[in-house]
N, C-alpha and C positions, 0 to 999 in steps of 0.2 A: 061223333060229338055227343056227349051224353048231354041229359036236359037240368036247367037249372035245380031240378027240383030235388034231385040227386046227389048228396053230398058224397067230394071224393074219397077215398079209402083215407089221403092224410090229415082231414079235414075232419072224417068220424074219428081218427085217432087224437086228434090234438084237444076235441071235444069231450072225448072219454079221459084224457091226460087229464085237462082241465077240471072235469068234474070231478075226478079221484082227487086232485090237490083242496078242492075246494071239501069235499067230506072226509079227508083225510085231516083238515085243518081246525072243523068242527070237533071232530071227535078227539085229535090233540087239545082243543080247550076245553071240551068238557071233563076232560082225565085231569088235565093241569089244576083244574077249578076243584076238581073232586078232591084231589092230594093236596091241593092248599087248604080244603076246610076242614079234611081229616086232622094234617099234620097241627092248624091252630086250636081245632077242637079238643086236640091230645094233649093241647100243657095246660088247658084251662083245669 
């Protein structure tokens, strides 16, 4: 029996899934934001 303090192998992966979706989702808004104010700043 391992000890609570030990998170399981699927537990580190769902954790690492998680945080890849969550700076994956950052980094898609930051790009989307960027290509919004490019593309408004180019017909000004």
């Amino acid at each position: 029996m391992t000890a609570p303090s030990t998170p399981s192998q699927d537990e580190i992966k769902a954790r690492n899934t998680r945080l890849a979706l969550i700076l994956a989702s950052i980094a898609a808004t930051f790009f989307i934001g960027f290509m919004a104010k490019m593309i408004l700043l180019a017909h000004h």
